[in-house]
KOLGU-4560 file (N, C-alpha, C; in nm, 3 decimals, padded with zeros to 5 digits):
<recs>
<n_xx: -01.621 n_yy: 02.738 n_zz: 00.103 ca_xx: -01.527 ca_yy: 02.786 ca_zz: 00.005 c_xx: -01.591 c_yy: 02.904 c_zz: -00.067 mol: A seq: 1 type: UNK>
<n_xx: -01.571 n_yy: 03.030 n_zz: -00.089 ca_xx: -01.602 ca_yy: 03.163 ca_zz: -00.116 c_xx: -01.505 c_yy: 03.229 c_zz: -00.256 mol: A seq: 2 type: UNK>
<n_xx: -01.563 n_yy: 03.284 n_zz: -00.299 ca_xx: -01.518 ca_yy: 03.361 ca_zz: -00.445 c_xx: -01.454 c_yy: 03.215 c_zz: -00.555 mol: A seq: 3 type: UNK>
<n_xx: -01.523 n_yy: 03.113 n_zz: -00.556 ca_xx: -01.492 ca_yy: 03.035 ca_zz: -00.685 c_xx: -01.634 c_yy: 02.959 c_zz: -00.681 mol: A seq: 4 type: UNK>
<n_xx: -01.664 n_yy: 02.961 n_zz: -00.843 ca_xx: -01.780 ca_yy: 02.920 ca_zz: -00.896 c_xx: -01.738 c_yy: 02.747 c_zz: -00.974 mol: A seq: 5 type: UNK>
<n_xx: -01.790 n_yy: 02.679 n_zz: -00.895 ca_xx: -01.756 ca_yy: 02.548 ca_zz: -00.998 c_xx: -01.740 c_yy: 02.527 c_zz: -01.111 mol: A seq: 6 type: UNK>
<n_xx: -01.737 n_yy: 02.446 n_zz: -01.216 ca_xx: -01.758 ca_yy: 02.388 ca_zz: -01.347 c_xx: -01.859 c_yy: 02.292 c_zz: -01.351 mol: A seq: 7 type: UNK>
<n_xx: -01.774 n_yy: 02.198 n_zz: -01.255 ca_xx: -01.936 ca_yy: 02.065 ca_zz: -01.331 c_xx: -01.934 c_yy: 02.020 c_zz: -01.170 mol: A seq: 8 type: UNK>
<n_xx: -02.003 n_yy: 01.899 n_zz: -01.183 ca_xx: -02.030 ca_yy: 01.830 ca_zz: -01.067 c_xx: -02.031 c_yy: 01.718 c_zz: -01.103 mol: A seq: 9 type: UNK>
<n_xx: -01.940 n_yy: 01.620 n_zz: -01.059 ca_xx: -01.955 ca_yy: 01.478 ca_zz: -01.043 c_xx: -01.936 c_yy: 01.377 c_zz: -00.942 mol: A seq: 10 type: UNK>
<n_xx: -01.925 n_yy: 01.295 n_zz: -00.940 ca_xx: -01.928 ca_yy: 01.159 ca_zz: -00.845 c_xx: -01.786 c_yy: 01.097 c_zz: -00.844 mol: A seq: 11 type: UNK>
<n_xx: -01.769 n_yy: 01.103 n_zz: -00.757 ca_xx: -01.591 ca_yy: 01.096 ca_zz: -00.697 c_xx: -01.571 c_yy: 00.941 c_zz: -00.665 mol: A seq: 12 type: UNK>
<n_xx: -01.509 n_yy: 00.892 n_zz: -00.688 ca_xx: -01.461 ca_yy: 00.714 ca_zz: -00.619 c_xx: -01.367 c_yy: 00.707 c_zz: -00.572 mol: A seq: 13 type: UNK>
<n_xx: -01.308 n_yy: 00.736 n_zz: -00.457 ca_xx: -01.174 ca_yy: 00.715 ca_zz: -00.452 c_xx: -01.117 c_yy: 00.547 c_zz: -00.421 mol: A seq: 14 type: UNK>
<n_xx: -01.018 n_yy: 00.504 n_zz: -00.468 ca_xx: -00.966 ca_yy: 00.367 ca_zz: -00.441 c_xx: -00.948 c_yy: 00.345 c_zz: -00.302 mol: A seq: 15 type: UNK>
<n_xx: -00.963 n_yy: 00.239 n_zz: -00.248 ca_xx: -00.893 ca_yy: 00.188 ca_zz: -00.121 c_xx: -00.728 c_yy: 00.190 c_zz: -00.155 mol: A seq: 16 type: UNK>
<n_xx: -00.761 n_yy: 00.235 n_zz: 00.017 ca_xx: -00.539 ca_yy: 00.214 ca_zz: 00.019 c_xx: -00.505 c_yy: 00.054 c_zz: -00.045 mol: A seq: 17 type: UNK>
<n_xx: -00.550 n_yy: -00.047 n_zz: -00.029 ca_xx: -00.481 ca_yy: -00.180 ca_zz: -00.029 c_xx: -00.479 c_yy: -00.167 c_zz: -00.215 mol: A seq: 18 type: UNK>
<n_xx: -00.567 n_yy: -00.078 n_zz: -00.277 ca_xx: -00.552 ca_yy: -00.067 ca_zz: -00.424 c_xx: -00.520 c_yy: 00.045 c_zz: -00.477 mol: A seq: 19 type: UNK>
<n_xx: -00.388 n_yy: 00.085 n_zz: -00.427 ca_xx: -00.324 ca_yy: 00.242 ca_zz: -00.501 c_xx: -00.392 c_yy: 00.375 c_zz: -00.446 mol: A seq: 20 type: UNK>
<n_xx: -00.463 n_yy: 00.353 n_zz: -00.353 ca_xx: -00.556 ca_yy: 00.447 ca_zz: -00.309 c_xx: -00.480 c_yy: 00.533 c_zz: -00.217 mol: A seq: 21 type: UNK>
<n_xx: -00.468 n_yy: 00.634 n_zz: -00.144 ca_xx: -00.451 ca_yy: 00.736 ca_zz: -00.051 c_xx: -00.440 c_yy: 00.645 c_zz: 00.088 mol: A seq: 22 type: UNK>
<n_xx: -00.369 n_yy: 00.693 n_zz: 00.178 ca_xx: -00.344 ca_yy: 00.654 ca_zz: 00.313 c_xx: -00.438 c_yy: 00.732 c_zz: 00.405 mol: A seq: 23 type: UNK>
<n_xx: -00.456 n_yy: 00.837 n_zz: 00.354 ca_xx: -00.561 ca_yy: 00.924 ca_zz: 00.448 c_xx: -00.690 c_yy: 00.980 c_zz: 00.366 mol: A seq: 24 type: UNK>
<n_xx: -00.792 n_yy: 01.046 n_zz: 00.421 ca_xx: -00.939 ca_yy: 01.081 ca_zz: 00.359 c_xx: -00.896 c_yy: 01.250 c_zz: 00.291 mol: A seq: 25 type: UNK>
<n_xx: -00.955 n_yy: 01.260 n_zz: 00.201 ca_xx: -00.967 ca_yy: 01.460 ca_zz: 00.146 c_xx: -01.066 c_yy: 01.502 c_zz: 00.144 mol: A seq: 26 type: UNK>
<n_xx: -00.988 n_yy: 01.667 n_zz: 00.210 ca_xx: -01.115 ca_yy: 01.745 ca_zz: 00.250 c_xx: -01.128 c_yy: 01.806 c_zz: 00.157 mol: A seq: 27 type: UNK>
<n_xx: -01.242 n_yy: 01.903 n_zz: 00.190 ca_xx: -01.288 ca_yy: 02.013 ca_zz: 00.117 c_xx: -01.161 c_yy: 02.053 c_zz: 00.099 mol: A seq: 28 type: UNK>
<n_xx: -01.156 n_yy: 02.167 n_zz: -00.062 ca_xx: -01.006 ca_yy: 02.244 ca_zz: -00.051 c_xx: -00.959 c_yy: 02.197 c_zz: -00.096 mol: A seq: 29 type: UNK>
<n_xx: -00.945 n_yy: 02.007 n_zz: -00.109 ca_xx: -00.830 ca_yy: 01.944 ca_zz: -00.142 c_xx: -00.794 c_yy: 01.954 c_zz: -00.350 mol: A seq: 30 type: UNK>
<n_xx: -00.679 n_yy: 02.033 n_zz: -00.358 ca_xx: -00.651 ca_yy: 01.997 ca_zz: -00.491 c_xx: -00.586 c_yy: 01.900 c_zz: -00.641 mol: A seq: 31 type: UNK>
<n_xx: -00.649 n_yy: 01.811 n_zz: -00.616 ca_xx: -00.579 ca_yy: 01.717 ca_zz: -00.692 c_xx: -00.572 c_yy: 01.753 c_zz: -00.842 mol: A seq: 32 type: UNK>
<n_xx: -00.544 n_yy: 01.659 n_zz: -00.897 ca_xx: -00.502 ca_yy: 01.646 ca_zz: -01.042 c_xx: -00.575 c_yy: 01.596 c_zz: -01.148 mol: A seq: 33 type: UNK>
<n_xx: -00.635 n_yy: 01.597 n_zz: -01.245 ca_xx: -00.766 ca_yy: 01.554 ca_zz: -01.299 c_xx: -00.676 c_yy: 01.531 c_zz: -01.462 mol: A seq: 34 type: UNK>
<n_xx: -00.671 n_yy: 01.377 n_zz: -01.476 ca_xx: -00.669 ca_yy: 01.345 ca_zz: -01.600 c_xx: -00.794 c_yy: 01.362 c_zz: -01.691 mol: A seq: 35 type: UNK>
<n_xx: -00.835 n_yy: 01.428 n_zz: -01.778 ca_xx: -00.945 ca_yy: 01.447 ca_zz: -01.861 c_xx: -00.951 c_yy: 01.378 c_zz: -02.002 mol: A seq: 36 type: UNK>
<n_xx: -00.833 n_yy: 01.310 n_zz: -02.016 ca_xx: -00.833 ca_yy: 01.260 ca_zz: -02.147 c_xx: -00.767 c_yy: 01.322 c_zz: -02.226 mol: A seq: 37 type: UNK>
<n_xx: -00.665 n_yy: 01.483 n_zz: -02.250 ca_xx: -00.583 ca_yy: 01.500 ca_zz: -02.315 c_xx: -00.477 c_yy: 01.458 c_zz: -02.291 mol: A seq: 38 type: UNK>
<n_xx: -00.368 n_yy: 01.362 n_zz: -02.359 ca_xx: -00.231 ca_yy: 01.316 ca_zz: -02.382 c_xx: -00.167 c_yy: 01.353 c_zz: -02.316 mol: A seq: 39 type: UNK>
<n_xx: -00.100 n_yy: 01.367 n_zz: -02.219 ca_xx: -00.023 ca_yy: 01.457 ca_zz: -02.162 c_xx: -00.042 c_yy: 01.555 c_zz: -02.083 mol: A seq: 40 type: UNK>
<n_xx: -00.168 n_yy: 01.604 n_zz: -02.023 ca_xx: -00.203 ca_yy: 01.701 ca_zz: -02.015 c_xx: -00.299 c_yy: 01.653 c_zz: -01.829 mol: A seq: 41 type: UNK>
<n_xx: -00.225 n_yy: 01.669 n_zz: -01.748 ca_xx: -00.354 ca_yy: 01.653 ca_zz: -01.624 c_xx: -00.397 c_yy: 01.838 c_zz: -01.549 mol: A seq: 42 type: UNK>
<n_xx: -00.502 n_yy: 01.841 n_zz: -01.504 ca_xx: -00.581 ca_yy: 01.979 ca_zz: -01.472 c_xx: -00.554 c_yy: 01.995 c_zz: -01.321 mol: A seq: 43 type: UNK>
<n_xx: -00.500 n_yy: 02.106 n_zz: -01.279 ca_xx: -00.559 ca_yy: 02.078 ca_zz: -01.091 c_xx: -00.672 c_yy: 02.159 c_zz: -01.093 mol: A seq: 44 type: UNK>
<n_xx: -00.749 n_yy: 02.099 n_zz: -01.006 ca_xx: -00.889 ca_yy: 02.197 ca_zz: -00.959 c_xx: -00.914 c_yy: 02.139 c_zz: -00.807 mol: A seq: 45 type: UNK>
<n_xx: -00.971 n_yy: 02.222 n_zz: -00.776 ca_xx: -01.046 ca_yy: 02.238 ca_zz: -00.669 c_xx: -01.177 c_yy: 02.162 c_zz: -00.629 mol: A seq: 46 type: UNK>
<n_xx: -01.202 n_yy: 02.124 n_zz: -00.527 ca_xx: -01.348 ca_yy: 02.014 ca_zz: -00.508 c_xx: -01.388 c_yy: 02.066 c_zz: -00.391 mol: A seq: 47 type: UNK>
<n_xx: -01.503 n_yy: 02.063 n_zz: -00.369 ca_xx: -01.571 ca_yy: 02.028 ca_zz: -00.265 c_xx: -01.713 c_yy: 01.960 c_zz: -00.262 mol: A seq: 48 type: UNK>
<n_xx: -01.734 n_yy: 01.870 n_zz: -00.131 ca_xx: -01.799 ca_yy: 01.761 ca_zz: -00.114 c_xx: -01.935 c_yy: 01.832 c_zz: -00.097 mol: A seq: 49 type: UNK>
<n_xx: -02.046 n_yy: 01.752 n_zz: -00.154 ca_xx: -02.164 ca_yy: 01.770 ca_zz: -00.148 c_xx: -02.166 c_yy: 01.729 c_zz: -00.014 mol: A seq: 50 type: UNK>
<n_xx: -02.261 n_yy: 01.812 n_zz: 00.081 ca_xx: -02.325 ca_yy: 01.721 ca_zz: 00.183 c_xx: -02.219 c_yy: 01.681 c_zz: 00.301 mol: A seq: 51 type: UNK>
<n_xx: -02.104 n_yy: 01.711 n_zz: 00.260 ca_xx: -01.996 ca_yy: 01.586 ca_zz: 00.371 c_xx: -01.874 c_yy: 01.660 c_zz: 00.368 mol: A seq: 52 type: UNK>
<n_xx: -01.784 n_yy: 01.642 n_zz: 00.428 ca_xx: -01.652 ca_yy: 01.748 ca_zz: 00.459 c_xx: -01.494 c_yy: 01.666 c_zz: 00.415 mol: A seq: 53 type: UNK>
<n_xx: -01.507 n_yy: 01.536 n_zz: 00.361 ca_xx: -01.437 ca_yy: 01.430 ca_zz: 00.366 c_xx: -01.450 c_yy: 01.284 c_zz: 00.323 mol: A seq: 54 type: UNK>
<n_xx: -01.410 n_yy: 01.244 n_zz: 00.196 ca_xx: -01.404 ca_yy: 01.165 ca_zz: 00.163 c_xx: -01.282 c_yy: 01.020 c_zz: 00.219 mol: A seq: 55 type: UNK>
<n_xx: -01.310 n_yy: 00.913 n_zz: 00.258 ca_xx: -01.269 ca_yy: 00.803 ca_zz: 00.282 c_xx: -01.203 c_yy: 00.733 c_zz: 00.196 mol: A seq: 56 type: UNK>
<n_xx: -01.075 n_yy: 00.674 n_zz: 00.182 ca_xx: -01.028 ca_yy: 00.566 ca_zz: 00.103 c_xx: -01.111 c_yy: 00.456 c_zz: 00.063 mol: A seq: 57 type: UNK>
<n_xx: -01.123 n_yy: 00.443 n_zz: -00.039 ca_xx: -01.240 ca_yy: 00.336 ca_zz: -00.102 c_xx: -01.399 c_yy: 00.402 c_zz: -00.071 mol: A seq: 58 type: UNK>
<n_xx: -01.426 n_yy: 00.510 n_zz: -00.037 ca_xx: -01.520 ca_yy: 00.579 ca_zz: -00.016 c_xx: -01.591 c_yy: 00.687 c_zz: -00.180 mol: A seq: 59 type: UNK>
<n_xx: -01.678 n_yy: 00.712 n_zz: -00.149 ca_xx: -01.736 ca_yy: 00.829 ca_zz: -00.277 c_xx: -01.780 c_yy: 00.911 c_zz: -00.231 mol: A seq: 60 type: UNK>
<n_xx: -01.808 n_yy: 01.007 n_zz: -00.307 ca_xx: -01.913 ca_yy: 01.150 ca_zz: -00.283 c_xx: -01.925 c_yy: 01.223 c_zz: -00.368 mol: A seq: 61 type: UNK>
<n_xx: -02.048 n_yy: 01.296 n_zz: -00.380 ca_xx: -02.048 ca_yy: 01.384 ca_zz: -00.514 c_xx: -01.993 c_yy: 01.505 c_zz: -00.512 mol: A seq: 62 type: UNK>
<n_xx: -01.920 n_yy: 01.580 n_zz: -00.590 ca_xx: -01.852 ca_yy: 01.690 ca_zz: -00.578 c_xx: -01.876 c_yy: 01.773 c_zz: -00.622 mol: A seq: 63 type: UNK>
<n_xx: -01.837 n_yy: 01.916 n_zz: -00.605 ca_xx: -01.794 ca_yy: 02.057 ca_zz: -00.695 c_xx: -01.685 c_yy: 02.035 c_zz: -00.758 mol: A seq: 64 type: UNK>
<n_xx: -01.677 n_yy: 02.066 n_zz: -00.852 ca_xx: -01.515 ca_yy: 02.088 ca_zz: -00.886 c_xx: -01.554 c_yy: 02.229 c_zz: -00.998 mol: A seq: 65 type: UNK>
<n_xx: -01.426 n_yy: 02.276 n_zz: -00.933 ca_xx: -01.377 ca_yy: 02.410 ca_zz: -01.003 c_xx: -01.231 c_yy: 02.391 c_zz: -01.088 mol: A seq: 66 type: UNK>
<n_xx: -01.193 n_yy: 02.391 n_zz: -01.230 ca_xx: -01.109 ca_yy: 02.377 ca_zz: -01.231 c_xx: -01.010 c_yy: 02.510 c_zz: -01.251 mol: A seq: 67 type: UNK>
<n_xx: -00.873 n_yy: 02.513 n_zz: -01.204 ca_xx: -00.768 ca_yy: 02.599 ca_zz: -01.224 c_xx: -00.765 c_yy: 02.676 c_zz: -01.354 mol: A seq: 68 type: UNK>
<n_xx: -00.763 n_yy: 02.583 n_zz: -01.450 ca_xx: -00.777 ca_yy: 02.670 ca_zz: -01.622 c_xx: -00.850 c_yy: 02.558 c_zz: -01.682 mol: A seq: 69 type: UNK>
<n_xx: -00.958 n_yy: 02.646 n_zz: -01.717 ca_xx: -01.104 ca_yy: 02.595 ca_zz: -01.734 c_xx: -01.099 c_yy: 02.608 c_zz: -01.922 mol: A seq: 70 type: UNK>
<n_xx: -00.962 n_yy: 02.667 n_zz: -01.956 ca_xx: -00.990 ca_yy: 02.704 ca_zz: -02.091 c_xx: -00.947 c_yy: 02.580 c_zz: -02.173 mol: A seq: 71 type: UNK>
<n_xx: -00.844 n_yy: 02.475 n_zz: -02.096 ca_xx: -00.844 ca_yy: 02.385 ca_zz: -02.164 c_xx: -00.916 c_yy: 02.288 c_zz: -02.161 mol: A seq: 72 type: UNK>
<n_xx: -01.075 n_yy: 02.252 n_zz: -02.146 ca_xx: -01.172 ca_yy: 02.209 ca_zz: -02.125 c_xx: -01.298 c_yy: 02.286 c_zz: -02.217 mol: A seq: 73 type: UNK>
<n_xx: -01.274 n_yy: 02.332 n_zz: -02.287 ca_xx: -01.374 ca_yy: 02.453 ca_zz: -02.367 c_xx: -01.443 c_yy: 02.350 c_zz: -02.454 mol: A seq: 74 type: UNK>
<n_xx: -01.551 n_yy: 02.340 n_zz: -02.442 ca_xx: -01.657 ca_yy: 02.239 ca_zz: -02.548 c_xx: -01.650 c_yy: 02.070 c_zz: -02.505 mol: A seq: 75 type: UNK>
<n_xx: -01.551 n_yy: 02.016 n_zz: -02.419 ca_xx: -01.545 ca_yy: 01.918 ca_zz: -02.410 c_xx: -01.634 c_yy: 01.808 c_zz: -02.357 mol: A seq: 76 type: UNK>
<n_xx: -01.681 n_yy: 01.890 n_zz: -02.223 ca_xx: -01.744 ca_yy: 01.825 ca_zz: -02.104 c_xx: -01.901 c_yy: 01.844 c_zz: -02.117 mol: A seq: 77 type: UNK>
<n_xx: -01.946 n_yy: 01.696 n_zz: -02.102 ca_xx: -02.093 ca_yy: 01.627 ca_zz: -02.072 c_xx: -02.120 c_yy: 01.582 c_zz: -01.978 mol: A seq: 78 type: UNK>
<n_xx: -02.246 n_yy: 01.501 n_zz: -01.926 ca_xx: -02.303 ca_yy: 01.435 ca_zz: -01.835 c_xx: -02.243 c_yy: 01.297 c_zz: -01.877 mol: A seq: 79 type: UNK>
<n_xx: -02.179 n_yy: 01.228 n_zz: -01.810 ca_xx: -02.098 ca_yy: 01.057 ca_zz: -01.801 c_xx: -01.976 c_yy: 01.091 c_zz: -01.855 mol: A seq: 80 type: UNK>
<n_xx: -01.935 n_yy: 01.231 n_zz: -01.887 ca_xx: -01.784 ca_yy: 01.186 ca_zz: -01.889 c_xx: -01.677 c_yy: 01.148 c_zz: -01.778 mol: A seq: 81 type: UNK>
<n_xx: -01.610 n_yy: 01.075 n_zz: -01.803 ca_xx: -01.539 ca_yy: 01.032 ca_zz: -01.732 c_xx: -01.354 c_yy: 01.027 c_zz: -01.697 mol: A seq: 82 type: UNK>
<n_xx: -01.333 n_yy: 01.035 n_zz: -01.564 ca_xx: -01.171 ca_yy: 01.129 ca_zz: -01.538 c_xx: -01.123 c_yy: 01.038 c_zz: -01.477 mol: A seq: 83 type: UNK>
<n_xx: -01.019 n_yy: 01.058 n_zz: -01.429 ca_xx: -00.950 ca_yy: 01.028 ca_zz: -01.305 c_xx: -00.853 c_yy: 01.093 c_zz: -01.261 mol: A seq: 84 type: UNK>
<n_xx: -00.832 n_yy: 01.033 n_zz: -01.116 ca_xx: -00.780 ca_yy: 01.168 ca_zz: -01.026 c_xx: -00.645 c_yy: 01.139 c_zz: -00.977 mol: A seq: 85 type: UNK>
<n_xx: -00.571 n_yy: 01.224 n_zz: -01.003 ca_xx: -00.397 ca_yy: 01.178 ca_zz: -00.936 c_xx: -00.371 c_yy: 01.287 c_zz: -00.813 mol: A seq: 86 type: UNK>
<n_xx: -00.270 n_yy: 01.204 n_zz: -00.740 ca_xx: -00.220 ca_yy: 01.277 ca_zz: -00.648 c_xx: -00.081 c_yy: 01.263 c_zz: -00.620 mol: A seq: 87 type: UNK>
<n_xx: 00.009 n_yy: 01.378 n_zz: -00.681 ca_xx: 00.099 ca_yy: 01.372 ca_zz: -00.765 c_xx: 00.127 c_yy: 01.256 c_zz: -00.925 mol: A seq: 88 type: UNK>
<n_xx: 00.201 n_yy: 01.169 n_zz: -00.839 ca_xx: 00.184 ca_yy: 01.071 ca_zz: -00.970 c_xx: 00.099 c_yy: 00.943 c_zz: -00.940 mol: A seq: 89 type: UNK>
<n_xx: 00.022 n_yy: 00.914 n_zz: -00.847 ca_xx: -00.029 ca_yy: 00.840 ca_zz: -00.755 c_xx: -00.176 c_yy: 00.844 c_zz: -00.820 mol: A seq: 90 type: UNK>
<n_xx: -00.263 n_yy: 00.715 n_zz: -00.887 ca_xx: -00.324 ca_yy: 00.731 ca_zz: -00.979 c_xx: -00.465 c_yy: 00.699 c_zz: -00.812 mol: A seq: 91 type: UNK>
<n_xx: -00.549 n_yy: 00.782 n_zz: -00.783 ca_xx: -00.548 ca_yy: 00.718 ca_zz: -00.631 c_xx: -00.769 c_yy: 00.755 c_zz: -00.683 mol: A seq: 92 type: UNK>
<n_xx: -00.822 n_yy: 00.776 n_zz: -00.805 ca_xx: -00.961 ca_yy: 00.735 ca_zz: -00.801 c_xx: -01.034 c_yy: 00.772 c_zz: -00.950 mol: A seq: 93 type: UNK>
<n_xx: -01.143 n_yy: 00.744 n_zz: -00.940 ca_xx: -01.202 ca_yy: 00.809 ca_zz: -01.093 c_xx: -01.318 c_yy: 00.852 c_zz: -01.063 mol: A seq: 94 type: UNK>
<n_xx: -01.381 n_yy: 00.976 n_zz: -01.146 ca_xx: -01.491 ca_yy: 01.026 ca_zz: -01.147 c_xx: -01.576 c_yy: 01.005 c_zz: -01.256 mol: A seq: 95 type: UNK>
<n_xx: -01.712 n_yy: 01.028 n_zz: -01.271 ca_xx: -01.772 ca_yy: 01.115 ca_zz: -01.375 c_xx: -01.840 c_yy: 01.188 c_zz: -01.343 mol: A seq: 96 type: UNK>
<n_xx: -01.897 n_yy: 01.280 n_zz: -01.451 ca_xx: -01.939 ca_yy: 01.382 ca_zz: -01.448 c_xx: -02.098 c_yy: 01.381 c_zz: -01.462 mol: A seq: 97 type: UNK>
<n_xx: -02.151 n_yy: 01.444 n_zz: -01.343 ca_xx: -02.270 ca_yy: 01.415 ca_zz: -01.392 c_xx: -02.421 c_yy: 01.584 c_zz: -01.391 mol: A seq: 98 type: UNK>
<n_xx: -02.315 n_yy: 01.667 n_zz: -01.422 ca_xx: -02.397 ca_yy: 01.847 ca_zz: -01.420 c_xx: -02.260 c_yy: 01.915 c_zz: -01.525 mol: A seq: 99 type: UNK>
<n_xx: -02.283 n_yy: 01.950 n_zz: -01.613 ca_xx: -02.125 ca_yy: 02.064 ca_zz: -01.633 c_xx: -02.233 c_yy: 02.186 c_zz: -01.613 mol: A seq: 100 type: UNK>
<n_xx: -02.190 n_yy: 02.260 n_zz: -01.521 ca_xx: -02.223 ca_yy: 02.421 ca_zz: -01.520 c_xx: -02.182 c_yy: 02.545 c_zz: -01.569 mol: A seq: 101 type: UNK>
<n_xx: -02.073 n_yy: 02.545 n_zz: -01.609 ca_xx: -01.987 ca_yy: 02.597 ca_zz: -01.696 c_xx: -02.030 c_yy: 02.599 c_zz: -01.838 mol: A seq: 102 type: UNK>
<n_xx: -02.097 n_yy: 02.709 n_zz: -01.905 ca_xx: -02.153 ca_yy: 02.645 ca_zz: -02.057 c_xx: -02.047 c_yy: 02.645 c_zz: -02.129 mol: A seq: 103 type: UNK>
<n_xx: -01.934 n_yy: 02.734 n_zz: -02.133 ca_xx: -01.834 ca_yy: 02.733 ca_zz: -02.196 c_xx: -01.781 c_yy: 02.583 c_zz: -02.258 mol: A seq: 104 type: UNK>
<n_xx: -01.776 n_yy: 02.517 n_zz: -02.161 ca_xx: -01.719 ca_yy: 02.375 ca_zz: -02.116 c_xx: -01.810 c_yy: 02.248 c_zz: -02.186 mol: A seq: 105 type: UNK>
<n_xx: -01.933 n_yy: 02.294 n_zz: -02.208 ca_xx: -01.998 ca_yy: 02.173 ca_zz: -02.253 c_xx: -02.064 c_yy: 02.182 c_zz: -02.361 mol: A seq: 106 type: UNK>
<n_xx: -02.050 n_yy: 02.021 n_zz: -02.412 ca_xx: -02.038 ca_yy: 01.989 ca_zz: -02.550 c_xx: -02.157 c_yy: 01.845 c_zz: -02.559 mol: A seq: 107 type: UNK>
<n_xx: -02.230 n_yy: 01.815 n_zz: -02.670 ca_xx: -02.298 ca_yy: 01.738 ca_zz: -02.643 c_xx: -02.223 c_yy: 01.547 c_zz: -02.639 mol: A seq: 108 type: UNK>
<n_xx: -02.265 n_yy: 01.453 n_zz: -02.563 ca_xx: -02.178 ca_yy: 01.369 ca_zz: -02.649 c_xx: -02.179 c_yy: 01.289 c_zz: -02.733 mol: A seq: 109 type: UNK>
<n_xx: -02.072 n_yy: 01.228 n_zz: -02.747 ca_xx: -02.049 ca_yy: 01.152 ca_zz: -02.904 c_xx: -02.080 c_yy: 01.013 c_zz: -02.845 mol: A seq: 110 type: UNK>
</recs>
């Protein structure tokens, strides 16, 4: 993946299918939806897999993620915060965070 610089890096979980999870594995590229904890508010960004090309249902891996608009994330993000990931409305894994690279973005935590 060429001309985008990540934000943070964290550790991906995705659910098994038999628990709300995805029917198939995501690749690199793949853009899901990132609840961050504002009300109303989910992020799409961009990921890609450390090390591996594809994540498995009920599987993990640590990621890149780049997000789409990085401005609504300004001061927020630490090491153990924690997300989860939709696909459309399909609540299908959770992350945390465990690098923010982005200084903009990070905040110490509470």
């Amino acid at each position: 993946m060429e001309h985008w610089q990540p934000d943070f890096i964290a550790e991906l979980h995705l659910f098994p299918t038999e628990v709300s999870g995805r029917k198939n594995p995501i690749i690199n590229g793949y853009r899901p939806s990132f609840d961050m904890g504002v009300p109303g508010m989910w992020n799409d960004a961009l990921m890609e897999m450390v090390g591996m090309d594809r994540i498995d249902p009920g599987g993990s891996a640590t990621v890149r993620v780049a997000m789409v608009f990085p401005d609504f994330q300004v001061g927020r993000l630490h090491p153990g915060f924690t997300f989860d990931l939709h696909d459309v409305n399909k609540h299908i894994g959770r992350g945390e965070i465990l690098e923010v690279l982005n200084p903009m973005m990070c905040c110490q935590p509470r």
